[in-house]
Every structure is written in C-alpha cells, then in structure tokens.
N, C-alpha and C positions, 0 to 999 in steps of 0.2 A: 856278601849281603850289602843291599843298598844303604847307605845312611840318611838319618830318615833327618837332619838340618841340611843336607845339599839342598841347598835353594835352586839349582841347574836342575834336576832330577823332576819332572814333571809329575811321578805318579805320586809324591810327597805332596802335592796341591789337589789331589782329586776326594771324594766321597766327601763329600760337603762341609762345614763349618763348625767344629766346635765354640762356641764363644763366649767372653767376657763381654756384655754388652753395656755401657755407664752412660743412661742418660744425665749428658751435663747437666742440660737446663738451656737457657735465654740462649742462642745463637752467637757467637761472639769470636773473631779470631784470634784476639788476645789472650783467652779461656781459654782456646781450643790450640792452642801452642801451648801452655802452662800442661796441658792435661794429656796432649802427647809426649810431649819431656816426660813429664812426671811417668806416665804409661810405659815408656821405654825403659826409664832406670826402674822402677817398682819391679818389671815382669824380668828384670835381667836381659831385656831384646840386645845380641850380638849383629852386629855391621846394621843396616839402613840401604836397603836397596829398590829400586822403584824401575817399571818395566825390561828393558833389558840388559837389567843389571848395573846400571849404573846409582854410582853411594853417592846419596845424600846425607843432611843431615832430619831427623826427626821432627816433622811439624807441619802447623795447619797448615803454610804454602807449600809446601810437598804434598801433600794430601791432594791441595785443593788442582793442584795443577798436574797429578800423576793419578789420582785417585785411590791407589792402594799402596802402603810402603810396605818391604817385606824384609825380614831379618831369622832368626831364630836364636832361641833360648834351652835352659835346661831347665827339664819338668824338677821338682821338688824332689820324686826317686832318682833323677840323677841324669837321664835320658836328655839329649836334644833331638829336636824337635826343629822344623821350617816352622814360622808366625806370619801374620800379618794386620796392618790395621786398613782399617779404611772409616770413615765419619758418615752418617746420614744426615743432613739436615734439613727438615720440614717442619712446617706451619710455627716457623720460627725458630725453634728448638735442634741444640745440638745432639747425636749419639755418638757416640767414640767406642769404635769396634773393636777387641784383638779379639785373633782366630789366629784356632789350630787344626788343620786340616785335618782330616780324617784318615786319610791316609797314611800319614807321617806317625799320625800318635797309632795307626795297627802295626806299624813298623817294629814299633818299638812297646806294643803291649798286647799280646794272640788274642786275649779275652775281647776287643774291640771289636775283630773281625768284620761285619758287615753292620754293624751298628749305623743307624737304630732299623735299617731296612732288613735282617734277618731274626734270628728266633731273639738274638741276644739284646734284643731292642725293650724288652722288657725290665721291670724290675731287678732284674740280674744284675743288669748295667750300674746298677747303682754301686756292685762292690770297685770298679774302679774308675768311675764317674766321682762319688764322696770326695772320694784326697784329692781329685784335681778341681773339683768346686770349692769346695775350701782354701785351695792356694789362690786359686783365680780371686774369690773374696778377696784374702789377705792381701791382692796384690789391688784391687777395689781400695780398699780400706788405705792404705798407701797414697795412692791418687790422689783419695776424696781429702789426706791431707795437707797436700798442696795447692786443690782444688776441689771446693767441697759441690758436689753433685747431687740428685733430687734421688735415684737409687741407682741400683745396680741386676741385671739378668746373668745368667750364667745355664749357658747348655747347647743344645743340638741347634743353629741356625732359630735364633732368637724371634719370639713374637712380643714387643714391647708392649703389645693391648692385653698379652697375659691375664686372667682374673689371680692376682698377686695372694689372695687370701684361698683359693680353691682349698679342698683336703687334696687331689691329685692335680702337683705340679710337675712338668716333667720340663722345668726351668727352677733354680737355684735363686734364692731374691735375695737382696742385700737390702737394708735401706735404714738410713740413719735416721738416727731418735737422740732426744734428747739427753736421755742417757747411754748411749750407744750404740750399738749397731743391733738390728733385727736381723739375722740369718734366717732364712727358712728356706730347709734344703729344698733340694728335688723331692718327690716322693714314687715318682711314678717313671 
C-alpha cells in the first residue's frame, strides 16, 4: 500500500484541498514569517520542501519565491499525511493556507472516499471531518499565539467571504474574542 506522507507519490496531492485557512490580517512579511514558523511547529510539519524537492527552511521568502512549501505531518489519530502551505495576499491582507490533500487523508481514512464530490459529501462527513477541525483549530489557536490573527476557516477548499454566522456552514470558524475563542463548527 502506498503511503500516504510520500511527498514523491503524486496521487497523495490529488482531489483537492482540505484546509486550515488564518486570515492574518495587514499584509506584512515579518508577520508572515512569525506565522509560518509558528504554523510549522503548532501543526507538527516534518522536512520543508518546495518544487522539486528541494529543503528549505519555513517562511514568507520560501513562499514568496516557490509559492507552495510542502512537508507532512501526523494527524492527531496517528496517521501521516503529505501538507502543504501556500499564502494569498490581496487588497492588502495576508491568508496563510495549510492543506491536506484529499487524497493522502483517503489513504489513510475509507470514510473520505470521494468526498465532498460523492454521496459521502454530505452531513456524514461530518463524523470524520469533527476530530480533524478541531485539531486544525487547536493548531489555529497555537499560531494566533505567536501571532494573533483577525479569524480562522477550516474545510474543503476555503471561501474566506463565508457568511461566518449562517445555521449551514460547511466551513469550521475560529475567531478570537475577548474572552476566548468562538468555534463554530461545520454544520453541513
């Protein structure tokens, strides 16, 4: 069986983007190094590799100058897993991405299957969607303490324009509050 951290293994990068998505905030590359360090040690990211294969180390000149760094980690049940990040920045505003391909986490979990493009893309999904939006929070919550951020997304290839309050979200919100963090899972 293939393993599903071989970062070589091509079909471990395919069916699209699970994600952690953390709007920093103001654009800034001092920020956006703080908050990829911070992102690599919080999520556990193993090696730092960028196009074909060559190790860097973690950060916003890596980024900016390779566009995606790729590594892998071990899910919270135990499993690794290929990652990667990549940054959007528009109308001034930093996002700092990690993704877990789709592919690599069906590797290693049958219930994903063709998620969210088959029957399983529904409500279902939600029994092993929970434990990994929850980690991904916690690993949110980590970050934002090195680097405090405006919120946090989490789910299938992120829409940051989200309506964050809907009753059916079928994205995970984080978002600090004064007295701590607002979770509000997926729903849908």
């Amino acid at each position: 069986m293939a393993a599903a951290h071989d970062m070589s293994d091509d079909e471990n990068w395919t069916g699209g983007f699970y994600e952690l998505s953390v709007v920093l905030g103001p654009a800034g590359d001092h920020r956006l190094d703080q908050a990829v360090r911070s992102l690599w040690r919080a999520a556990g990211v193993q090696e730092c590799r960028v196009g074909s294969g060559l190790h860097v180390e973690p950060s916003a000149a890596a980024l900016h100058e390779h566009g995606h760094l790729r590594g892998w980690l071990a899910l919270p049940f135990g499993d690794r897993v290929v990652c990667g990040a990549l940054v959007f920045r528009y109308e001034g505003t930093d996002v700092l991405e990690l993704y877990l391909p789709l592919g690599a986490l069906a590797r290693v979990d049958h219930r994903i299957g063709g998620y969210p493009f088959d029957e399983r893309g529904g409500v279902e999904s939600l029994t092993w969607r929970a434990p990994l939006d929850r980690w991904l929070a916690d690993v949110a919550v980590a970050v934002h303490a090195d680097v405090p951020f405006h919120r946090a997304f989490i789910g299938f290839e992120i829409d940051e324009d989200a309506d964050i309050t809907a009753e059916q979200r079928y994205a995970a919100v984080l978002l600090p509050g004064t007295e701590g963090w607002d979770y509000r899972p997926a729903t849908a």
